[in-house]
C-alpha positions in Angstrom: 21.5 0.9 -6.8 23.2 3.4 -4.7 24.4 3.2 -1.3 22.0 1.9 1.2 21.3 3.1 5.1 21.1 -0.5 7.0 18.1 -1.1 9.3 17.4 -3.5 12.0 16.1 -6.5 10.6 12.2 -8.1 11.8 12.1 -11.7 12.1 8.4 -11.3 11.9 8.0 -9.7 8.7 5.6 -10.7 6.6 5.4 -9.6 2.7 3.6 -6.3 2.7 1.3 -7.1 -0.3 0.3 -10.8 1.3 0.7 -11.9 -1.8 3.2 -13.8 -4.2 3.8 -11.1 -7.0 5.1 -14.3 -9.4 2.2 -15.9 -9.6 -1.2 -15.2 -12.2 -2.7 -14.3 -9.4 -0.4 -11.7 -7.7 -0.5 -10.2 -11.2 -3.8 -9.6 -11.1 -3.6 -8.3 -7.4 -1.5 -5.8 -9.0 -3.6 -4.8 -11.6 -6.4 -4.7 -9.4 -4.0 -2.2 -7.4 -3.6 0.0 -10.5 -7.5 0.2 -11.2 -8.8 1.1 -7.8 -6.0 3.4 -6.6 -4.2 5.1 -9.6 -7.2 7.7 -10.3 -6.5 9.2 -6.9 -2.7 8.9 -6.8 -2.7 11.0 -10.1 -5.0 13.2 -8.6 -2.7 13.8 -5.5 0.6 13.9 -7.0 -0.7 16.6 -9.9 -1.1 18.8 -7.6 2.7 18.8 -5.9 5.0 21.9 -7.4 8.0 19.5 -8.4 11.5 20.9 -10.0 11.8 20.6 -13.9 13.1 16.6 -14.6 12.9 15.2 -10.9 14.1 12.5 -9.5 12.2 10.4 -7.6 11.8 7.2 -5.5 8.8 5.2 -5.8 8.4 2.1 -2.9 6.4 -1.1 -3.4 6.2 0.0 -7.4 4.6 -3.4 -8.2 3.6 -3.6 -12.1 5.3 -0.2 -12.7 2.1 2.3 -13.3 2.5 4.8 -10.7 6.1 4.8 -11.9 5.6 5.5 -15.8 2.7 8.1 -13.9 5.3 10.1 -12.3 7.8 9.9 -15.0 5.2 10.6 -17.8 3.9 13.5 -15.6 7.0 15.5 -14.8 9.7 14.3 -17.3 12.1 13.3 -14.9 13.9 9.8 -13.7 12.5 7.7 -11.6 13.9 4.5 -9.3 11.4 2.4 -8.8 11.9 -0.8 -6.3 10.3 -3.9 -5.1 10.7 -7.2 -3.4 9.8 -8.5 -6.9 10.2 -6.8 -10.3 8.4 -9.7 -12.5 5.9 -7.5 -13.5 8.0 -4.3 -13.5 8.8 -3.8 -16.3 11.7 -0.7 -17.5 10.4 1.8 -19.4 11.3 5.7 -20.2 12.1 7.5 -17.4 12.0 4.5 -14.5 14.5 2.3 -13.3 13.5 -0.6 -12.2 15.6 -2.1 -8.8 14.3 -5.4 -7.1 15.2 -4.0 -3.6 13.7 -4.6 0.1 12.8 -1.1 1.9 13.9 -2.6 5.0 17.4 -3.0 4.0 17.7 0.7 3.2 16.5 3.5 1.7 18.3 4.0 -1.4 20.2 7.1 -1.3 18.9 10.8 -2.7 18.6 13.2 -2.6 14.9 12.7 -4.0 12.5 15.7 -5.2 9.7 13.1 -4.8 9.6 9.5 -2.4 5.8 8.4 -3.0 4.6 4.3 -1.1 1.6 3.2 -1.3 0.5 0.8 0.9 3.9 0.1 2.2 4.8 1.3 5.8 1.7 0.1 7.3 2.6 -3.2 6.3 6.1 -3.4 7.6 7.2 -3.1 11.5 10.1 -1.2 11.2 7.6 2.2 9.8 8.6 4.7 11.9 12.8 4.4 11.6 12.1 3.9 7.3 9.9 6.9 7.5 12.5 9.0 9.0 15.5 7.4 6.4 12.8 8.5 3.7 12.8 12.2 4.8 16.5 11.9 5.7 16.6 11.0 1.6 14.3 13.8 0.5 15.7 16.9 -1.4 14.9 20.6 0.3 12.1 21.1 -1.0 11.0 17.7 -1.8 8.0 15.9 -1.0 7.0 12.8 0.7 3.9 11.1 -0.5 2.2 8.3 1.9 -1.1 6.3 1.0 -1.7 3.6 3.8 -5.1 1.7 4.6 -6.8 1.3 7.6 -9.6 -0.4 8.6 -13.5 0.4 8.0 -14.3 -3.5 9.0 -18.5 -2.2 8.1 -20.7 -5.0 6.1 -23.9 -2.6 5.3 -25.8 -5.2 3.6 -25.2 -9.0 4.1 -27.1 -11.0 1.4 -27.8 -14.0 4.4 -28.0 -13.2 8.0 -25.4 -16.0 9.0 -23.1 -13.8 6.6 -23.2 -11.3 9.6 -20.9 -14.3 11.6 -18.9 -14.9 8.8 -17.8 -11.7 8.5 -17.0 -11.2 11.9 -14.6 -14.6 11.7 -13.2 -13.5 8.9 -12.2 -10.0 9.4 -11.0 -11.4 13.0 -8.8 -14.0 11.3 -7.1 -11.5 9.2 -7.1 -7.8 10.7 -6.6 -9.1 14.5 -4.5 -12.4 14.3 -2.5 -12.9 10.9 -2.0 -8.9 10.2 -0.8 -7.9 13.7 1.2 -11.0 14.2 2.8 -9.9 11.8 3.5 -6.6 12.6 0.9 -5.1 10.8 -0.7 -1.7 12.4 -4.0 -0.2 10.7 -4.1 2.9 12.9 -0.6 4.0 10.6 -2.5 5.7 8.0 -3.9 8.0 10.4 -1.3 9.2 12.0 1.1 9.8 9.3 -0.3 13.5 9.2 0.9 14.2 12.5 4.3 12.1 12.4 5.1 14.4 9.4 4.4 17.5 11.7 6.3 16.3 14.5 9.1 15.4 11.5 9.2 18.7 10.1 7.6 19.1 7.4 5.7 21.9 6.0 2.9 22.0 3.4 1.2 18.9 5.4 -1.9 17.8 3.6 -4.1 14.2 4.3 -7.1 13.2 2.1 -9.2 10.1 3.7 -11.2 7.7 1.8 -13.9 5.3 2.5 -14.6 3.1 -0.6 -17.5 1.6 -0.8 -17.9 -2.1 -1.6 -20.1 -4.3 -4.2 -20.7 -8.0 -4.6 -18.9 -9.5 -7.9 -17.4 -5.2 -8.1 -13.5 -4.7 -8.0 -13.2 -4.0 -4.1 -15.0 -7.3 -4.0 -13.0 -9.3 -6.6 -9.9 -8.0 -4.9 -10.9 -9.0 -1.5 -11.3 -12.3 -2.7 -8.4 -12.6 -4.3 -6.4 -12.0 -1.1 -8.1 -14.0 0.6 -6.7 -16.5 -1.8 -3.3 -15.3 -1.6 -3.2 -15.6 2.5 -5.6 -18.9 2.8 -2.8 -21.1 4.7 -2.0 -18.2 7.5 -6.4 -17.3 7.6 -6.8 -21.3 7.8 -3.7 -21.8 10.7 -6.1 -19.0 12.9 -8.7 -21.6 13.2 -10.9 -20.0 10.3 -12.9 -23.1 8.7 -12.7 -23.9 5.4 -16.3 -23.5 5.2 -16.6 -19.7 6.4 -14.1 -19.0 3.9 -15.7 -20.2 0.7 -19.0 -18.9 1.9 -17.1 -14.9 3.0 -15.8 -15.5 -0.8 -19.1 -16.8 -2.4 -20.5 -13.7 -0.3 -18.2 -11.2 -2.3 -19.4 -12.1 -5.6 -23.4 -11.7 -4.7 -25.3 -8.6 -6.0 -27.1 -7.6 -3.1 -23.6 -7.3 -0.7 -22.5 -3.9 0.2 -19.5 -3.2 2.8 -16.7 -0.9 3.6 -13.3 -3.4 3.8 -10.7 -0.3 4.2 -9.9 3.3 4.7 -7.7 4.6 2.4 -5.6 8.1 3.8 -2.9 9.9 1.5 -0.7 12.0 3.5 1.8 14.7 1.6 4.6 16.6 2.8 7.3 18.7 2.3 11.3 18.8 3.3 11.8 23.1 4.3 14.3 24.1 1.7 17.7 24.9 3.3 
């Protein structure tokens, strides 16, 4: 790993995916990751006019698939890091670096620097996304997907689920997230922190996902849930509303909107 920029550390941080990667079920967090978001990532960064064989940085790389996407797509090298490599793996063209963001950027320059679901997640946003621009070649282009909230249950399959979901979303989006330095409203600002960075080219594509019981949004959900049950439990949340939010996710009839999802690209002027 090359030389890293030093950041100020945040005693409050708390792992950006809410999850322990190392475990069965952080793997399947991951995979779950790939399914839902990859189709659109692909879709975004096809479109980017990138050098022959770039190099680029890819944040929060998780089981490696947007990775081997980028390498696969453009033939080039591509350093990949996370808090945990376990299930990043090293294949052709990425180089795998167990690395924390918030420690430093490593250093470019980069024709590509693509997180998803990163910054939003991590206090210290706006001083990383100005070392990640600092780290991007002329010409080079910054790629940001972050999630906020849509917080919308459109069909609850029992009326009390209408409570539930209000507890729950209260525990997690407005205690345990923003205590631990979480902000939601990130994704949609991104567009104009780019501007005010800079950069040209500025493009932002926002997504709504709808939600089924027992479909992947759902089983993901759930999964979290599982992953983050002390901190949701230490807000007061009963055990009780939590099996019956989960037992909700898995019925047929439940439709909701958990997230927003907003990709945001841009791109360093060329000197």
């Amino acid at each position: 790993m090359t030389t890293m920029k030093p950041i100020s550390p945040n005693d409050h941080y708390f792992d950006h995916y809410l999850f322990d990667n190392g475990s069965d079920l952080g793997a399947q967090q991951l995979n779950s990751l790939s399914a839902l978001f990859d189709g659109t990532t692909r879709s975004v960064l096809s479109t980017l006019p990138l050098p022959a064989s770039p190099n680029s940085l890819e944040i929060g790389a998780g089981n490696g698939s947007v990775a081997r996407m980028i390498a696969e797509q453009t033939g080039g090298q591509v350093v990949a890091i996370d808090l945990d490599t376990t299930h990043l793996p090293r294949t052709p063209g990425v180089e795998p670096h167990r690395h924390d963001i918030r420690e430093g950027v490593p250093a470019g320059p980069f024709d590509l620097i693509h997180a998803r679901l990163v910054l939003t997640h991590l206090p210290a946003r706006r001083e990383i996304f100005a070392q990640l621009i600092d780290e991007l070649a002329p010409g080079g282009w910054l790629v940001l997907a972050d999630v906020g909230l849509a917080d919308e249950l459109l069909v609850a399959p029992e009326e009390s689920d209408h409570d539930v979901w209000r507890k729950y979303n209260d525990a997690a989006y407005r205690q345990v997230g923003p205590a631990a330095g979480h902000d939601y409203l990130w994704a949609e600002q991104t567009e104009a922190a780019m501007f005010g960075a800079g950069l040209s080219e500025v493009s932002a594509e926002h997504l709504v996902p709808l939600a089924r019981g027992g479909g992947p949004w759902a089983v993901y959900q759930s999964n979290l849930s599982k992953q983050a049950e002390a901190p949701l439990l230490a807000t007061g949340l009963s055990m009780t509303d939590m099996d019956r939010y989960r037992a909700m996710l898995t019925d047929p009839e439940f439709r909701a909107r958990f997230f927003s999802l907003t990709y945001t690209a841009g791109r360093k002027p060329s000197a």
